[in-house]
FIDRENKE-353196 format. One record per residue (C-alpha): residue in one letter; chain; z, x, y. Coordinates in Angstrom, 1 decimal. Each point is the difference from the previous one (the first is absolute). Layout:
REM residues N
a  A  Z  X  Y .
...
//
This chain:
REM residues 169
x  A  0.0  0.0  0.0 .
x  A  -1.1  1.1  3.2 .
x  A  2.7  -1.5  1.9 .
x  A  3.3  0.3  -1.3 .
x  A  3.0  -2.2  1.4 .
x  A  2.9  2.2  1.5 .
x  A  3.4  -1.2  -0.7 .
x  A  3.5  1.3  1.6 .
x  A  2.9  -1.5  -0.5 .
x  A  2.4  0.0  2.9 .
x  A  3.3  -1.3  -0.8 .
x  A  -0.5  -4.2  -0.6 .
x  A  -3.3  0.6  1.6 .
x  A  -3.1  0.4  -2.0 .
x  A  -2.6  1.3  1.7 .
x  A  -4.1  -0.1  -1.2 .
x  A  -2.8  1.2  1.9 .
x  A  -4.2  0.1  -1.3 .
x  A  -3.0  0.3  2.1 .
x  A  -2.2  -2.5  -0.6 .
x  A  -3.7  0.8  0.5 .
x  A  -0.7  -3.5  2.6 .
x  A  0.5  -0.9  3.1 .
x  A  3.6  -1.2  1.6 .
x  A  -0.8  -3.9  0.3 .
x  A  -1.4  -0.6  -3.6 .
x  A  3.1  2.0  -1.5 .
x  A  2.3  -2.0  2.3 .
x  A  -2.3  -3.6  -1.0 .
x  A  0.2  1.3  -3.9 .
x  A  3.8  -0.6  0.6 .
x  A  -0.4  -2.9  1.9 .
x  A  -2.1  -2.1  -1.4 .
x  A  0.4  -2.5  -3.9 .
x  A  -4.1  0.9  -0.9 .
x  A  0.8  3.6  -0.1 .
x  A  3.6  -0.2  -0.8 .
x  A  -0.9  -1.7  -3.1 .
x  A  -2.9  3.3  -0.8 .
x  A  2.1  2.7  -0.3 .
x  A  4.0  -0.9  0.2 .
x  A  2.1  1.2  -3.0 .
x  A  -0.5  2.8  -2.5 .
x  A  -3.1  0.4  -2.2 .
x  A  -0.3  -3.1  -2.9 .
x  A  1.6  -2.7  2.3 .
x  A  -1.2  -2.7  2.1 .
x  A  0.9  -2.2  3.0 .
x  A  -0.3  -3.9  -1.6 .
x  A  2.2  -0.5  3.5 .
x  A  -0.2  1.1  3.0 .
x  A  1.4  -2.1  3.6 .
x  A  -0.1  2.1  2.9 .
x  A  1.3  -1.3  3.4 .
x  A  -0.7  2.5  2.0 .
x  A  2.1  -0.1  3.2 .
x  A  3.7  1.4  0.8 .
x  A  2.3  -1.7  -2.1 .
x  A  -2.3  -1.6  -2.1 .
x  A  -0.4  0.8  -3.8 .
x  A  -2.2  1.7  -2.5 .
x  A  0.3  -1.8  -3.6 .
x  A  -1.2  1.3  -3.0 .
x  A  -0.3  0.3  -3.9 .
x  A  -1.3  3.0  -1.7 .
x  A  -1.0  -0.5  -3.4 .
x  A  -0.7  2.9  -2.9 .
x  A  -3.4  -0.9  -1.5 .
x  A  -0.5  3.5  -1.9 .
x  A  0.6  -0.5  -4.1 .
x  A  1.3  3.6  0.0 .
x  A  2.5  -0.6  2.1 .
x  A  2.0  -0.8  -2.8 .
x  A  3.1  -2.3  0.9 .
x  A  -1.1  -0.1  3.1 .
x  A  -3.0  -2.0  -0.9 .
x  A  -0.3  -3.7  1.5 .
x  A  3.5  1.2  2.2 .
x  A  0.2  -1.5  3.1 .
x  A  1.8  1.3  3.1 .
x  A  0.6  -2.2  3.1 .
x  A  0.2  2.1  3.7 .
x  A  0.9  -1.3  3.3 .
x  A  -0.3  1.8  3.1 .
x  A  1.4  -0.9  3.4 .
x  A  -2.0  1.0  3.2 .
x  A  2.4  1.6  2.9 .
x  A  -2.6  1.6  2.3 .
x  A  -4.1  0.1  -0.2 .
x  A  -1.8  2.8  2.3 .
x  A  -3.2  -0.4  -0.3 .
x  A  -1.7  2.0  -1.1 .
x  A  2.6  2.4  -0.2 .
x  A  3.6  -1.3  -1.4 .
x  A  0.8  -2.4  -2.7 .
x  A  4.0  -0.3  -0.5 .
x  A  1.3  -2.4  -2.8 .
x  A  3.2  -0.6  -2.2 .
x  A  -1.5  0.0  -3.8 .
x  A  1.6  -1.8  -2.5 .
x  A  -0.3  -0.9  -3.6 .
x  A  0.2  -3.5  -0.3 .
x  A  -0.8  -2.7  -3.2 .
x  A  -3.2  -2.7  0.8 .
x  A  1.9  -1.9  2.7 .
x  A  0.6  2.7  2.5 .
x  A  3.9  0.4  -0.9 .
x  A  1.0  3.5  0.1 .
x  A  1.7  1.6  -2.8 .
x  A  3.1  1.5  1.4 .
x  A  0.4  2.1  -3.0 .
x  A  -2.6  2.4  1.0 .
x  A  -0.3  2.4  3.0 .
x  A  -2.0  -1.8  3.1 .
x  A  -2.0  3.1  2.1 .
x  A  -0.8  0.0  3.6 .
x  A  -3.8  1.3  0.1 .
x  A  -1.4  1.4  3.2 .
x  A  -3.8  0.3  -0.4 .
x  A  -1.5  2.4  2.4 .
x  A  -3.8  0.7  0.2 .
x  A  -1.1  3.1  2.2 .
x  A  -3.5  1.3  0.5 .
x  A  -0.4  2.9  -1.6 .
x  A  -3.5  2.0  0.8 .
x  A  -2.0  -3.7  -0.4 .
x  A  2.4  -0.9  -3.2 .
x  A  2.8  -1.8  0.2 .
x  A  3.4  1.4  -1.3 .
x  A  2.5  -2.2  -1.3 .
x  A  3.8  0.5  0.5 .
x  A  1.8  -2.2  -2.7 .
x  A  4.0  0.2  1.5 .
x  A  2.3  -2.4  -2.7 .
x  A  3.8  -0.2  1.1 .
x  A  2.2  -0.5  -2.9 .
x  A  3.6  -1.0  0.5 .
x  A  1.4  3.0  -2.0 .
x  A  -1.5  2.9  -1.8 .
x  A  0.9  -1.6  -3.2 .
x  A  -2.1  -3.0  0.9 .
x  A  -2.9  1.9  0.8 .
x  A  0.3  2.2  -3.5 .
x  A  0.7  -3.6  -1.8 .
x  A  -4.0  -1.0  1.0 .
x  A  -0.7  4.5  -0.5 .
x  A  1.3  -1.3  -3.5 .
x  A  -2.3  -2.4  -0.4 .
x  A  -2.9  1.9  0.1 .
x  A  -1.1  -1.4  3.7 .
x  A  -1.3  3.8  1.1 .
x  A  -2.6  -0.5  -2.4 .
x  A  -0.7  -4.0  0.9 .
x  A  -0.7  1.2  3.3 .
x  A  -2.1  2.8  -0.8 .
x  A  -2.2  -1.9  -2.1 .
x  A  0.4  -2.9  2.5 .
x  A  -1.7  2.0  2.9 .
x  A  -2.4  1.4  -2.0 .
x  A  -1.4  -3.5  -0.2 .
x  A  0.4  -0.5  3.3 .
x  A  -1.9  3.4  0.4 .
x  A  -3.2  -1.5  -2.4 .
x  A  0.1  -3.7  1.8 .
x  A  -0.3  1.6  3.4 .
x  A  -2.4  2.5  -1.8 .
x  A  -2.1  -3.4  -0.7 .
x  A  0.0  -1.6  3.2 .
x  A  -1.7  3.4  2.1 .
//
């Protein structure tokens, strides 16, 4: 891979940054946007059956992501539910929300760390680079999702964020 994410963990704050090879406004609309959430959000062998996005301060991003891939193993036909709560929208420069898991109605499961993700996207030599800044509420919260594997899920998340903006230039 060409493009490697960079990841630094600062305390409870997990930081991610990748240069993505398009302009500012169609990384910022990639994150803005249902159509092209629904292209490219979760990790490779998943899909987005449901995805609301209200797209204003204080107004929500609902969504399921679904594992479609066989070799996924128990994974397979697994469904995890996402909510996301917008604080601030820059654009196209700054996206700030509250991210949550949640089940199919919107409630969020208290029993899992919530992250406050500041989005930054910054020109970089005609390419935009994106600064991915999640808040945790302790450093044990943030290794909990670590744990989980979510380094990876975002890897593989932006690289198919990296091939759908690849498709729409």
């Amino acid at each position: 891979m060409a493009n490697q994410m960079i990841t630094k963990v600062e305390g409870s704050v997990l930081v991610l940054e990748r240069v993505f090879n398009a302009p500012r406004e169609l990384v910022f609309k990639a994150f803005s946007e249902a159509e092209h959430l629904k292209h490219w959000w979760g990790p490779r062998g998943w899909e987005i059956p449901v995805c609301n996005v209200d797209f204003r301060p204080g107004g929500v991003w609902h969504y399921c992501m679904k594992c479609v891939d066989k070799n996924q193993g128990d994974f397979y036909g697994m469904e995890s539910w996402g909510k996301g709560v917008y604080e601030e929208i820059v654009a196209p420069e700054k996206i700030v929300y509250v991210d949550y898991f949640s089940d199919a109605e919107g409630n969020e499961n208290e029993s899992m760390p919530s992250t406050r993700v500041t989005l930054t996207f910054d020109e970089h030599e005609g390419k935009t680079k994106l600064i991915n800044r999640a808040l945790y509420a302790s450093p044990e919260a943030l290794k909990t999702v670590l744990d989980m594997g979510m380094e990876q899920g975002i890897s593989e998340t932006w690289d198919r964020l990296d091939e759908h903006l690849q498709s729409l230039q």
